[in-house]
Jmol script that loads the backbone (N, CA, C; Angstrom):
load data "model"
ATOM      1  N   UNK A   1     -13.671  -0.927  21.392  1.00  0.00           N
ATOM      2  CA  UNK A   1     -13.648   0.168  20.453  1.00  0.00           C
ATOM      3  C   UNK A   1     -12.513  -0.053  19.451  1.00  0.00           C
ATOM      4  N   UNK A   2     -12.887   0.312  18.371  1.00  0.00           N
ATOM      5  CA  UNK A   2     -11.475  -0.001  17.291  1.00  0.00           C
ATOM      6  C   UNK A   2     -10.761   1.343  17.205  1.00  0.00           C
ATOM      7  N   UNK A   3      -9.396   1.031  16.507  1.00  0.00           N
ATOM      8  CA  UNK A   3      -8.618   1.597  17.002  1.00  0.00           C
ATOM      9  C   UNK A   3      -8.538   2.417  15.269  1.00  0.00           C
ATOM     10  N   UNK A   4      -8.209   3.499  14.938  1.00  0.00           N
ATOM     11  CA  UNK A   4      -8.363   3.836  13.528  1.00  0.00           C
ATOM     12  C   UNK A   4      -7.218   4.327  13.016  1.00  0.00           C
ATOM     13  N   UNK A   5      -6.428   3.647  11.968  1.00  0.00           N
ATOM     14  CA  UNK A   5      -5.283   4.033  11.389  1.00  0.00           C
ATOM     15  C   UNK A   5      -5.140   4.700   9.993  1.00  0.00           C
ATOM     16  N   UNK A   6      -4.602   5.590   9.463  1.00  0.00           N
ATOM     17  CA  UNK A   6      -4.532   6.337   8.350  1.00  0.00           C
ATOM     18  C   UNK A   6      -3.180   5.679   7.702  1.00  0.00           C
ATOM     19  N   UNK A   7      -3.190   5.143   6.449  1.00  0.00           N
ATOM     20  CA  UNK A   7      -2.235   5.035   5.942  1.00  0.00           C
ATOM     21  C   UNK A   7      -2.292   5.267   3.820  1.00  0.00           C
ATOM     22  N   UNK A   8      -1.155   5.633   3.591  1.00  0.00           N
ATOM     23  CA  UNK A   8      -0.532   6.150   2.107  1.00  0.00           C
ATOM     24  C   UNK A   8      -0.957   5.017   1.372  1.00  0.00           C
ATOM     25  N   UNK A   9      -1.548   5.363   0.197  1.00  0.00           N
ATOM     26  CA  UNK A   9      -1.277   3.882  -0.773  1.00  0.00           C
ATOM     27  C   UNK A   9      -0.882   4.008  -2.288  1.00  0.00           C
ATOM     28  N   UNK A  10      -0.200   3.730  -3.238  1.00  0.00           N
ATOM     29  CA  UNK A  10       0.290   3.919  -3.832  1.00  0.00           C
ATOM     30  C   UNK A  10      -0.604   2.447  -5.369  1.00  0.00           C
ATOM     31  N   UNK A  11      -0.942   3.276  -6.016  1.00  0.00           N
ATOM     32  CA  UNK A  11      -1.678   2.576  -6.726  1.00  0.00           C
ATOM     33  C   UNK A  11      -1.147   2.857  -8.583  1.00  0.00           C
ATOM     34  N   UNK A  12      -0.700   1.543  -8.722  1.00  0.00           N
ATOM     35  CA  UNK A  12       0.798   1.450  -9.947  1.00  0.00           C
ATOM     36  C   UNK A  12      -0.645   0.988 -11.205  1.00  0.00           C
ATOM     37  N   UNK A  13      -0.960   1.979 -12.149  1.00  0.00           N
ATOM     38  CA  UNK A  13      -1.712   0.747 -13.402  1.00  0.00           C
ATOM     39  C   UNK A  13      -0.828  -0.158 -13.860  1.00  0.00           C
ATOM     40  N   UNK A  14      -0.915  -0.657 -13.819  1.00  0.00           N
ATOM     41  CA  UNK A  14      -0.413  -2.031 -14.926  1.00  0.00           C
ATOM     42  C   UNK A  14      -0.395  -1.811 -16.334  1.00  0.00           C
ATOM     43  N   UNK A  15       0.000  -2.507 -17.062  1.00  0.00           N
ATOM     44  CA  UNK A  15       0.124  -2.505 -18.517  1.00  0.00           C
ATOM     45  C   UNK A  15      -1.016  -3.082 -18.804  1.00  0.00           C
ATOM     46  N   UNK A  16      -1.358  -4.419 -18.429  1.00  0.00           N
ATOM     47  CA  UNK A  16      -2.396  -5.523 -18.727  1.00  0.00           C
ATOM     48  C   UNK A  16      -3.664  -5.029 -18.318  1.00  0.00           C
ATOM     49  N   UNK A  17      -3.995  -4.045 -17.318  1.00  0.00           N
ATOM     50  CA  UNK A  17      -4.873  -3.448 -16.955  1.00  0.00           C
ATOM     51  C   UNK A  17      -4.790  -3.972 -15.518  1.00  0.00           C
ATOM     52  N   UNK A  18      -5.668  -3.148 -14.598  1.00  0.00           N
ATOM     53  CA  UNK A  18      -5.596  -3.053 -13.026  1.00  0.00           C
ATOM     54  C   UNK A  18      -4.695  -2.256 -12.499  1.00  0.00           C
ATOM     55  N   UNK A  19      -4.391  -2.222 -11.024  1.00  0.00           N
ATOM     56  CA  UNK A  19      -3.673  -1.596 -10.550  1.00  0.00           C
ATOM     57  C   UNK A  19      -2.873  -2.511  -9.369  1.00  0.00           C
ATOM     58  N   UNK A  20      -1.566  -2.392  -8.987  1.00  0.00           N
ATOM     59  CA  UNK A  20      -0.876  -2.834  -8.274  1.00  0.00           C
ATOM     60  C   UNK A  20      -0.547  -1.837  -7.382  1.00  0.00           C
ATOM     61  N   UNK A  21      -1.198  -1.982  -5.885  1.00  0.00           N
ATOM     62  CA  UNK A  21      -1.082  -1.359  -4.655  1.00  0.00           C
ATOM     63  C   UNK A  21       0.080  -1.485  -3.688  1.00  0.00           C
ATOM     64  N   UNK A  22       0.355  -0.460  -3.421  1.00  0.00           N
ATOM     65  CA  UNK A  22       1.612  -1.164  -2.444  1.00  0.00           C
ATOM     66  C   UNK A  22       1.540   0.436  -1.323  1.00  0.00           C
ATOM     67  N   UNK A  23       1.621   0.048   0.054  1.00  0.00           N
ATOM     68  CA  UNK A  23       1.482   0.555   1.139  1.00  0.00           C
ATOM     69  C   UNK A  23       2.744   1.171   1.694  1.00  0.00           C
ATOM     70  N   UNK A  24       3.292   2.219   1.537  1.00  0.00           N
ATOM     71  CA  UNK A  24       4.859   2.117   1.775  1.00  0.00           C
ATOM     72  C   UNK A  24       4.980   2.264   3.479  1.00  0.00           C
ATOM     73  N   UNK A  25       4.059   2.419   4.456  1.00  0.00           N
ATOM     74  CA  UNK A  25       4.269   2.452   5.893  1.00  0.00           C
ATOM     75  C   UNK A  25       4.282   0.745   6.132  1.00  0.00           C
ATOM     76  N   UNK A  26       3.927  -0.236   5.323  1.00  0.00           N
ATOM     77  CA  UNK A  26       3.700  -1.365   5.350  1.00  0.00           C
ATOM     78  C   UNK A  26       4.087  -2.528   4.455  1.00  0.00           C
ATOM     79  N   UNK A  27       5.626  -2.339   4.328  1.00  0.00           N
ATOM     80  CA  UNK A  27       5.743  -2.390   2.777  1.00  0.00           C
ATOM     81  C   UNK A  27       5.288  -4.274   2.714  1.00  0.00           C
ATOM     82  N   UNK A  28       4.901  -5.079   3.835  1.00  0.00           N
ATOM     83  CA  UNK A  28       4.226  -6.464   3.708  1.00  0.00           C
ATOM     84  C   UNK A  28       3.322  -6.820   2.975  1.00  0.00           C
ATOM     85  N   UNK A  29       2.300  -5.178   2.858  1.00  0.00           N
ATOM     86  CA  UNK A  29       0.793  -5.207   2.020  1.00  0.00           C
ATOM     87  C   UNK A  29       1.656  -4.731   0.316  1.00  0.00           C
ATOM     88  N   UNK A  30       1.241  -6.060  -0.114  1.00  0.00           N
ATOM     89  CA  UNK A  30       1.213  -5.576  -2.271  1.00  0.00           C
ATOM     90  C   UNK A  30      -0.602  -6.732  -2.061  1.00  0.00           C
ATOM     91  N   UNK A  31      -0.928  -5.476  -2.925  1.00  0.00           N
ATOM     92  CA  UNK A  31      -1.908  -6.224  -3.534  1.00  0.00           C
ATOM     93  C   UNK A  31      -2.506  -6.058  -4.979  1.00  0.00           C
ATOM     94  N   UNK A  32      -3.643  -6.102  -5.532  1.00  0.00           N
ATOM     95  CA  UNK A  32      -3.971  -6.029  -6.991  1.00  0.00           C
ATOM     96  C   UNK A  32      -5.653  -5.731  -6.836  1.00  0.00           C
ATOM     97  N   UNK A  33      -5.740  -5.172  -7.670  1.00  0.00           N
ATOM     98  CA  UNK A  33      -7.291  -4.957  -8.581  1.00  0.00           C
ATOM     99  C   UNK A  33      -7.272  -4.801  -9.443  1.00  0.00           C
ATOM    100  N   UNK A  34      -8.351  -5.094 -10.500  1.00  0.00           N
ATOM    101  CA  UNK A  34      -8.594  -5.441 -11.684  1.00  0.00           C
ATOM    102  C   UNK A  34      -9.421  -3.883 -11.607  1.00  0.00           C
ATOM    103  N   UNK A  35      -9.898  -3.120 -10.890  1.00  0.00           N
ATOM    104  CA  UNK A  35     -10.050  -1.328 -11.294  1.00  0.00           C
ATOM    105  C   UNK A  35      -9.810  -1.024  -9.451  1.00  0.00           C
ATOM    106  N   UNK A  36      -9.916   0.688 -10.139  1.00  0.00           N
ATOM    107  CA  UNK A  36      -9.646   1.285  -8.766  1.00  0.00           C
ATOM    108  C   UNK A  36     -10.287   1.218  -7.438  1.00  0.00           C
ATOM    109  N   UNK A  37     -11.575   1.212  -7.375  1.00  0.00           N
ATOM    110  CA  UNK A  37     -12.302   0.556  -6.309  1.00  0.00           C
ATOM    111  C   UNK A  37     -11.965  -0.845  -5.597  1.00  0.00           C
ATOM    112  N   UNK A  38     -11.786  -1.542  -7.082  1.00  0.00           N
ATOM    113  CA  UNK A  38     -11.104  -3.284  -6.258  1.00  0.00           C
ATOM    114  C   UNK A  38      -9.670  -2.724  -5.135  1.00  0.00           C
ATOM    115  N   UNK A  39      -9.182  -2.133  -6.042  1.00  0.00           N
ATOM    116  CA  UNK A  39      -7.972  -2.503  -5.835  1.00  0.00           C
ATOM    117  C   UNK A  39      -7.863  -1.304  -4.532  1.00  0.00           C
ATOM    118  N   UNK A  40      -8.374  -0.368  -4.320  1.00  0.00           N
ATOM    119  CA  UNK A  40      -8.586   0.364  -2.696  1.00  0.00           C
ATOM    120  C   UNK A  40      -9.296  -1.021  -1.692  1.00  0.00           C
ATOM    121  N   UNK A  41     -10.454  -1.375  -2.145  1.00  0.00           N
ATOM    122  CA  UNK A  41     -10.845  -2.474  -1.203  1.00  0.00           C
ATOM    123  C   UNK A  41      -9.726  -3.692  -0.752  1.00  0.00           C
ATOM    124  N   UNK A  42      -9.527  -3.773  -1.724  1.00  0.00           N
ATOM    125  CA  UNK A  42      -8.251  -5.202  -1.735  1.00  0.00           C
ATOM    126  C   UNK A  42      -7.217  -4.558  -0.075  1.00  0.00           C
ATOM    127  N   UNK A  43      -7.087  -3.156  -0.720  1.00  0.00           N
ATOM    128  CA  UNK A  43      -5.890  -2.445   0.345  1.00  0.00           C
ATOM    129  C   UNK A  43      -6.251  -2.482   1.775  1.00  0.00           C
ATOM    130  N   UNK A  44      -7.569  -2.122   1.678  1.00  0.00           N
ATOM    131  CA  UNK A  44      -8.280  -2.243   3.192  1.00  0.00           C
ATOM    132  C   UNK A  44      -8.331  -3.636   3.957  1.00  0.00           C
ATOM    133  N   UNK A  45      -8.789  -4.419   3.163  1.00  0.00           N
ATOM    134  CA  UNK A  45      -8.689  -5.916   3.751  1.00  0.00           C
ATOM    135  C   UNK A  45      -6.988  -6.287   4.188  1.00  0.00           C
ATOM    136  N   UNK A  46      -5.783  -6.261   3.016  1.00  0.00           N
ATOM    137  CA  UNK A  46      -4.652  -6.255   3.011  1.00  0.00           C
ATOM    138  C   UNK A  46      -3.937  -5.157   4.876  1.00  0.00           C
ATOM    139  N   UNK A  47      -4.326  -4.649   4.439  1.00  0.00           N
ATOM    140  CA  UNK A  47      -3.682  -3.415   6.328  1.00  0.00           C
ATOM    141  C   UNK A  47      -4.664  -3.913   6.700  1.00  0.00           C
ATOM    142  N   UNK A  48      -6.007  -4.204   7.041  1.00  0.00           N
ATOM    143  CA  UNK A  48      -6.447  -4.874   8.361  1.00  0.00           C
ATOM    144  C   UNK A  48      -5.598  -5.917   8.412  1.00  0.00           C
ATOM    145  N   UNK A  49      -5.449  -6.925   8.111  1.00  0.00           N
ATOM    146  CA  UNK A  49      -4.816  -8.254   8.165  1.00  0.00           C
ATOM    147  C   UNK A  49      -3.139  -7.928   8.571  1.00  0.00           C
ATOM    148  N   UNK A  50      -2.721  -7.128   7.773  1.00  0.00           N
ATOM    149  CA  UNK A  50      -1.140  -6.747   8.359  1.00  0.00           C
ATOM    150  C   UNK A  50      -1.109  -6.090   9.721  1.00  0.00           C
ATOM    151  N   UNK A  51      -2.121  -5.052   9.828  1.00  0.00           N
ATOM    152  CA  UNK A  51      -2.132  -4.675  11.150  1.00  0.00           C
ATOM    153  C   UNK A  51      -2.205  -5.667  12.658  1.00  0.00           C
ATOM    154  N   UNK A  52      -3.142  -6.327  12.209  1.00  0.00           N
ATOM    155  CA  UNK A  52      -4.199  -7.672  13.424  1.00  0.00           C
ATOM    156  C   UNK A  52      -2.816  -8.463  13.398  1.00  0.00           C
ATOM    157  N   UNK A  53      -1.954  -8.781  12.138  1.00  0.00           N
ATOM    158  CA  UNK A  53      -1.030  -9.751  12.593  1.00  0.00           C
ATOM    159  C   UNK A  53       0.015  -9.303  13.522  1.00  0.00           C
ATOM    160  N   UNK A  54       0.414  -8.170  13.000  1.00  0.00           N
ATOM    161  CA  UNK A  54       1.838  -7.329  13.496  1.00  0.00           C
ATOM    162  C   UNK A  54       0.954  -6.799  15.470  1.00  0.00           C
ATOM    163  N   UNK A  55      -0.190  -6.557  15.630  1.00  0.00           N
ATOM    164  CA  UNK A  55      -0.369  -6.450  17.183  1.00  0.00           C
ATOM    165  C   UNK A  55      -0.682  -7.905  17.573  1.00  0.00           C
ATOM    166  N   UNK A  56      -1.180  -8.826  17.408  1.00  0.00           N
ATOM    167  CA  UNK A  56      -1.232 -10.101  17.638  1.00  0.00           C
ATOM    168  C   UNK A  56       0.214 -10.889  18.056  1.00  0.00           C
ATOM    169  N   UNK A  57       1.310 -10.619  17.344  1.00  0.00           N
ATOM    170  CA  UNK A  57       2.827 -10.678  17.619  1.00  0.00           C
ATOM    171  C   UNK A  57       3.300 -10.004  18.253  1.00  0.00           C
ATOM    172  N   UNK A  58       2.647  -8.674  18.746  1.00  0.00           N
ATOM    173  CA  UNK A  58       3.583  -7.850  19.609  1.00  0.00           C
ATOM    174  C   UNK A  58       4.108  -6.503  18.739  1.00  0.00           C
ATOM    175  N   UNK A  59       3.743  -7.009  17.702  1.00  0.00           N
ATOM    176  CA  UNK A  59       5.147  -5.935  16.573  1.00  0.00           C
ATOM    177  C   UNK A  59       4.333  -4.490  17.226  1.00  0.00           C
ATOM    178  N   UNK A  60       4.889  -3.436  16.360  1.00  0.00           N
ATOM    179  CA  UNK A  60       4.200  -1.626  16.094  1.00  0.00           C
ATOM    180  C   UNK A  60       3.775  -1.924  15.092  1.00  0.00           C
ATOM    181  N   UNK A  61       2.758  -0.962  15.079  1.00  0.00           N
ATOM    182  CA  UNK A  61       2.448  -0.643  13.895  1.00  0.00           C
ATOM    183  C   UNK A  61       2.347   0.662  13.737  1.00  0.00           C
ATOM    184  N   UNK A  62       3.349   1.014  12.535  1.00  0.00           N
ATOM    185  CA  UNK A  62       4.249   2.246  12.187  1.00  0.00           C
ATOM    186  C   UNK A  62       3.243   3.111  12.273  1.00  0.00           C
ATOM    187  N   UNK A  63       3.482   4.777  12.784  1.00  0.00           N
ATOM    188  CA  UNK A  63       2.619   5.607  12.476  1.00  0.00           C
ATOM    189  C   UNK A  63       2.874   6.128  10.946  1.00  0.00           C
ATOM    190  N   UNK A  64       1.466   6.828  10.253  1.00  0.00           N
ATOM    191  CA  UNK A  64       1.613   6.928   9.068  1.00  0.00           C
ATOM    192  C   UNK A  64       2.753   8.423   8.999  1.00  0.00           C
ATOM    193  N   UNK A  65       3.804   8.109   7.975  1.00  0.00           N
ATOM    194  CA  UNK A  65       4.656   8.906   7.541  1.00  0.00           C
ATOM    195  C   UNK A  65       4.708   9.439   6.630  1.00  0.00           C
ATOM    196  N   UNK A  66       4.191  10.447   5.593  1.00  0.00           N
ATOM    197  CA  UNK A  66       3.871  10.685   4.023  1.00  0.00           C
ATOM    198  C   UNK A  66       4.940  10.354   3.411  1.00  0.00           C
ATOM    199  N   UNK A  67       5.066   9.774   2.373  1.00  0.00           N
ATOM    200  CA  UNK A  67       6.139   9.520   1.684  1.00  0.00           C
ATOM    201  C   UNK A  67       6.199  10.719   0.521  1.00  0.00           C
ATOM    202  N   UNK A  68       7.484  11.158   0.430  1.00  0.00           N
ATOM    203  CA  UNK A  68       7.425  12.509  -0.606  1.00  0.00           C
ATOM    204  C   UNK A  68       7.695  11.198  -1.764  1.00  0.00           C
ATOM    205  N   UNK A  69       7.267  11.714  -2.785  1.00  0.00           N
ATOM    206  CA  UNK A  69       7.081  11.233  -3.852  1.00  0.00           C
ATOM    207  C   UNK A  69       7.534  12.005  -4.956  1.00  0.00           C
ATOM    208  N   UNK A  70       8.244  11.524  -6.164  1.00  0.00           N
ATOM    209  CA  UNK A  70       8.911  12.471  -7.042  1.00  0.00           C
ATOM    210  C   UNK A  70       9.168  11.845  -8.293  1.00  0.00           C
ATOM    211  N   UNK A  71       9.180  12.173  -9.032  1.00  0.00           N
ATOM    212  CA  UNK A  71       9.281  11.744 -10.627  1.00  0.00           C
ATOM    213  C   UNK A  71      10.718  11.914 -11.036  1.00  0.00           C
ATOM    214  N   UNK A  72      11.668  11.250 -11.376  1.00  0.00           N
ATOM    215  CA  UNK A  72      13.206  11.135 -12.316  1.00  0.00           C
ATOM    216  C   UNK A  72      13.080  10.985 -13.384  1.00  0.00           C
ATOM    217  N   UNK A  73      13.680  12.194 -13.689  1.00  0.00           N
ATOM    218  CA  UNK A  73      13.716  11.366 -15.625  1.00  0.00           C
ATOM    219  C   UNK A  73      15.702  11.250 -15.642  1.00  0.00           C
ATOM    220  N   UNK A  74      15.636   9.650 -16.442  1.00  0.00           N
ATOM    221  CA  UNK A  74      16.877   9.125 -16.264  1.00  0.00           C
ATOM    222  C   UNK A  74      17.322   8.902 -18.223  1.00  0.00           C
ATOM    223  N   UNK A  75      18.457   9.467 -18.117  1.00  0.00           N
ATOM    224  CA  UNK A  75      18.834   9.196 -19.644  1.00  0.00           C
ATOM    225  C   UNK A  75      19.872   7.933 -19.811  1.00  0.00           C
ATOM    226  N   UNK A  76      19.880   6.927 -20.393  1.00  0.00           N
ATOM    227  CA  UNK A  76      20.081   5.753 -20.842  1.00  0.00           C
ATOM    228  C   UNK A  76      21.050   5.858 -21.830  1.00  0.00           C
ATOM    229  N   UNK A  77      22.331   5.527 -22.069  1.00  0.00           N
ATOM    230  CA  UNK A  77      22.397   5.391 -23.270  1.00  0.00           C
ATOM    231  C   UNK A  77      21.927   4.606 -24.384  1.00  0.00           C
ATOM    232  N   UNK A  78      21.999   4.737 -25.560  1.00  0.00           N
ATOM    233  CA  UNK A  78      21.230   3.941 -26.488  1.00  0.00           C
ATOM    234  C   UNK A  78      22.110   3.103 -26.787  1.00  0.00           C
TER     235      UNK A  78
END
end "model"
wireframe off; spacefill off
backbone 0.3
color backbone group
């Protein structure tokens, strides 16, 4: 029986277009898509593979933790 894990993903657009994924319970998984569907699929393949490696070694694999998330606005001087 498989075992079913929930995890956060954080999906950055790019300038050039796509999106750059990054898993923060996993911070091993970065990945990319060229649109949002790729780039969720990409994520799924990416945490299976981090997961299978990290129990295959023995490691944990972290339970999911929400990451609060928050916007800064930072003033620079000119």
């Amino acid at each position: 029986m498989d075992t079913e894990y929930t995890f956060t993903i954080v999906l950055e657009p790019q300038e050039e277009g796509g999106f750059l994924v990054l898993v923060p319970a996993l911070p091993e998984v970065v990945t990319y898509g060229a649109t949002e569907d790729e780039a969720v699929a990409m994520a799924e393949d990416a945490i299976r593979l981090a997961v299978g490696y990290r129990q295959d070694e023995g490691d944990t694999v972290p339970s999911e933790h929400l990451p609060q998330m928050r916007q800064l606005r930072v003033a620079v001087p000119a």
